[in-house]
C-alpha positions in Angstrom: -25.6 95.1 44.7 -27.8 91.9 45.9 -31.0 93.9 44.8 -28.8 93.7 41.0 -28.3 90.2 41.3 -31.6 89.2 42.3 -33.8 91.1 39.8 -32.0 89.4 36.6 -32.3 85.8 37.8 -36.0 86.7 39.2 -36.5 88.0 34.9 -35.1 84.6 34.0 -37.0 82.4 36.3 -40.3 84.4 34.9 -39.8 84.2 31.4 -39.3 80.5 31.9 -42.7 79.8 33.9 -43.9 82.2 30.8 -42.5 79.8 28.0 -43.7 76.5 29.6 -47.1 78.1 30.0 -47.4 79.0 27.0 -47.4 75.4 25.8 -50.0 73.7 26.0 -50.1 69.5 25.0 -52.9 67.6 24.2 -51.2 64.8 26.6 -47.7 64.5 28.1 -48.1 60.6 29.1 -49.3 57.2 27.5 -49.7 53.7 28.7 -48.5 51.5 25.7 -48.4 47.5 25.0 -46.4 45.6 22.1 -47.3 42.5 20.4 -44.9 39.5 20.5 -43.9 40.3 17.3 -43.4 44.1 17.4 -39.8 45.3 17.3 -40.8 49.1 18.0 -43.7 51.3 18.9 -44.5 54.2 18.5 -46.4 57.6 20.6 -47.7 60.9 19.0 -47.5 64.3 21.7 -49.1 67.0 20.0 -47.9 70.9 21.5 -49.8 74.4 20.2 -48.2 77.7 21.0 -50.2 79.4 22.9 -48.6 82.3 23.6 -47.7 86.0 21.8 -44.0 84.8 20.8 -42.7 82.8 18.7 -41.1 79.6 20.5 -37.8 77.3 19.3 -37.9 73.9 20.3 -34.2 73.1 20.6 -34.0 69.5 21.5 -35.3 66.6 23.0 -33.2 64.5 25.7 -34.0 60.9 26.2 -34.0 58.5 29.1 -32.3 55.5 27.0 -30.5 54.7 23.6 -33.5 52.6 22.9 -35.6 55.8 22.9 -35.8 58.1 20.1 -37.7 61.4 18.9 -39.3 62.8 15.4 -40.3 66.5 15.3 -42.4 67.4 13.1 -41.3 71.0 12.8 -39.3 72.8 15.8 -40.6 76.7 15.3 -43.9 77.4 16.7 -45.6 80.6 15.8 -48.1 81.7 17.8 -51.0 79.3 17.5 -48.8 77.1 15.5 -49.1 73.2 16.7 -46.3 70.6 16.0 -46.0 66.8 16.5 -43.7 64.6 18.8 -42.9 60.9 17.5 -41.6 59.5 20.2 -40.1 55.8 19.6 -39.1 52.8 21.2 -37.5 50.3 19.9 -37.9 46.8 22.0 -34.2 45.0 21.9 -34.4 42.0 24.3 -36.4 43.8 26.9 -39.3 42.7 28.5 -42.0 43.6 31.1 -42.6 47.2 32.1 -40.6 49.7 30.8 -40.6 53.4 31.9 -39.1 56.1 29.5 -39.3 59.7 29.3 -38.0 62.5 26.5 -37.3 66.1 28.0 -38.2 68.9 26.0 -36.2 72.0 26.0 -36.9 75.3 24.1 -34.2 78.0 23.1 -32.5 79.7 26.2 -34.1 77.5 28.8 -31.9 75.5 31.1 -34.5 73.4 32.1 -37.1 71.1 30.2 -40.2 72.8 29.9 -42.1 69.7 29.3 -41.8 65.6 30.4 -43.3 63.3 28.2 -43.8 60.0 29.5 -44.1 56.3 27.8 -44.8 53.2 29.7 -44.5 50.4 27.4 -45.5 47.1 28.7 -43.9 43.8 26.5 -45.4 40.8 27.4 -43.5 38.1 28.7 -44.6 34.6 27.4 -42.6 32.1 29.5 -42.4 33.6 32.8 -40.1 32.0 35.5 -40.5 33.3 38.7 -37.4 32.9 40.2 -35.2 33.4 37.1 -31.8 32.2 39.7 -32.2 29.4 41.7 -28.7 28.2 43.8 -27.6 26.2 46.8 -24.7 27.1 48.9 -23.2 25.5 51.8 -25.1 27.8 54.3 -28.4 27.3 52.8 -30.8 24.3 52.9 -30.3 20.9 50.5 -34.1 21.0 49.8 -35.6 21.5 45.9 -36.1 25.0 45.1 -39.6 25.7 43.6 -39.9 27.6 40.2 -43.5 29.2 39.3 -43.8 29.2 35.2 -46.6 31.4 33.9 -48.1 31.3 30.5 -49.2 34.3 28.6 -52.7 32.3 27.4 -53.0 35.0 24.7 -49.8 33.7 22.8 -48.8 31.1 24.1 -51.1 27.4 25.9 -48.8 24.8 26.3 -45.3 23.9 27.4 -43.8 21.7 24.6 -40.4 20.9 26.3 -38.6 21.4 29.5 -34.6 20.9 28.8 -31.8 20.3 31.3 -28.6 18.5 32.3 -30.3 15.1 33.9 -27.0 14.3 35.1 -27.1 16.7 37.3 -30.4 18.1 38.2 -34.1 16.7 38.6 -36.8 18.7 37.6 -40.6 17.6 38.3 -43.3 19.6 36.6 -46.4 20.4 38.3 -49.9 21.8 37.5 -50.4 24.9 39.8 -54.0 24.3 41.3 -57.1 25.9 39.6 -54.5 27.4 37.2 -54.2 26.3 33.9 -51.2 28.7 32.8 -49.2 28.1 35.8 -47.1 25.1 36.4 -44.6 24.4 39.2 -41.3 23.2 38.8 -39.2 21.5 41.4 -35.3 21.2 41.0 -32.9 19.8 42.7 -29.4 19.0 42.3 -28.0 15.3 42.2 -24.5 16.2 43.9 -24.8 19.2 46.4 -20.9 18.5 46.7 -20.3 19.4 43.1 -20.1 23.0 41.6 -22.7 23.4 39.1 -23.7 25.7 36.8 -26.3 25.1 34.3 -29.7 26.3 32.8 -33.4 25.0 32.7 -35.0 25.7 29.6 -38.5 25.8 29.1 -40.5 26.4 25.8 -44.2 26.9 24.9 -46.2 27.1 22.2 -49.6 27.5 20.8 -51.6 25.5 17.9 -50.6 28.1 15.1 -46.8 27.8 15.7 -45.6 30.5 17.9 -43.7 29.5 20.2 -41.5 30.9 23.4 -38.5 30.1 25.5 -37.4 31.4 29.1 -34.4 30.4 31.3 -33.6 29.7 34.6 -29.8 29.5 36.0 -29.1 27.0 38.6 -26.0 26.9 40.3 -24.7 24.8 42.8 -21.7 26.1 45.1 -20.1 23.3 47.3 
């Protein structure tokens, strides 16, 4: 009786190290980054057949809505070689994203195949913290905020926006960087709840230009 059980799933586990083997990809990961202006990109995965049967490609499961697929043709003869689009379509995103698309094949459970995208989308204005607070644990000192310039879009900060009723913000050059500056805030009232936004925007000689945020809130 166990010897019954055991053989079939054994027969199944084979046939699916068979089927991945017999694909074989001319690369299953790439390293990707988008201009300012690009609202998608896009990656190309090439798979051949190598095997003696003919394979289905079934379907192809994403890791996010903002990831898609194009096959070029989803039977594969032996020798046959078809073509993966795999797209990405940007959104609001930014920095390093990490997406995968599964591959499955007719009566596998499991993906024979992970294809991988890492998409890096430059970030412009980058605030480092994004959040700065005070609460009545913490210390009544200025918080420090490190904006970095993306040189290769953007070279200059053109404005630096806030509520001057209620916070002072003093801009600094970071030393022996010229795309870094410093900003110090600090609340007026640390007896008043706040919440509010910095706003800081860049630009470069040819007209682009860039924003980022940072929250500040102030809890009495």
């Amino acid at each position: 009786m166990r010897l019954s059980i055991i053989l079939p799933a054994l027969c199944l586990c084979l046939v699916h190290m068979l089927s991945a083997s017999d694909l074989s990809w001319d690369r299953t990961e790439v390293k990707l980054e988008m201009k300012p202006d690009q609202k998608e990109v896009r990656a190309s995965f090439k798979v051949t057949n190598k095997g003696e049967d003919r394979i289905r490609i079934s379907r192809i499961k994403t890791s996010c809505g903002c990831t898609g697929s194009i096959i070029d043709r989803k039977i594969l003869k032996p020798g046959d070689t078809t073509e993966i689009i795999a797209t990405f379509n940007k959104g609001k995103r930014q920095g390093l994203n990490r997406l995968q698309l599964d591959v499955f094949i007719d009566s596998q459970a499991e993906a024979v195949a992970t294809l991988r995208m890492n998409v890096e989308i430059p970030e412009l204005v980058e605030a480092t913290p994004r959040v700065v607070y005070w609460s009545p644990s913490g210390s009544k000192s200025e918080r420090r905020v490190t904006v970095t310039l993306d040189e290769r879009y953007v070279d200059s900060i053109q404005s630096i926006g806030y509520d001057s009723d209620k916070l002072n913000v003093v801009e600094e050059k970071a030393p022996g960087d010229n795309a870094s500056r410093t900003l110090r805030i600090t609340p007026k009232s640390y007896d008043e709840l706040y919440r509010g936004t910095v706003v800081v925007k860049a630009k470069r000689k040819d007209g682009r230009s860039a924003e980022t945020q940072i929250l500040t809130l102030v809890q009495p």
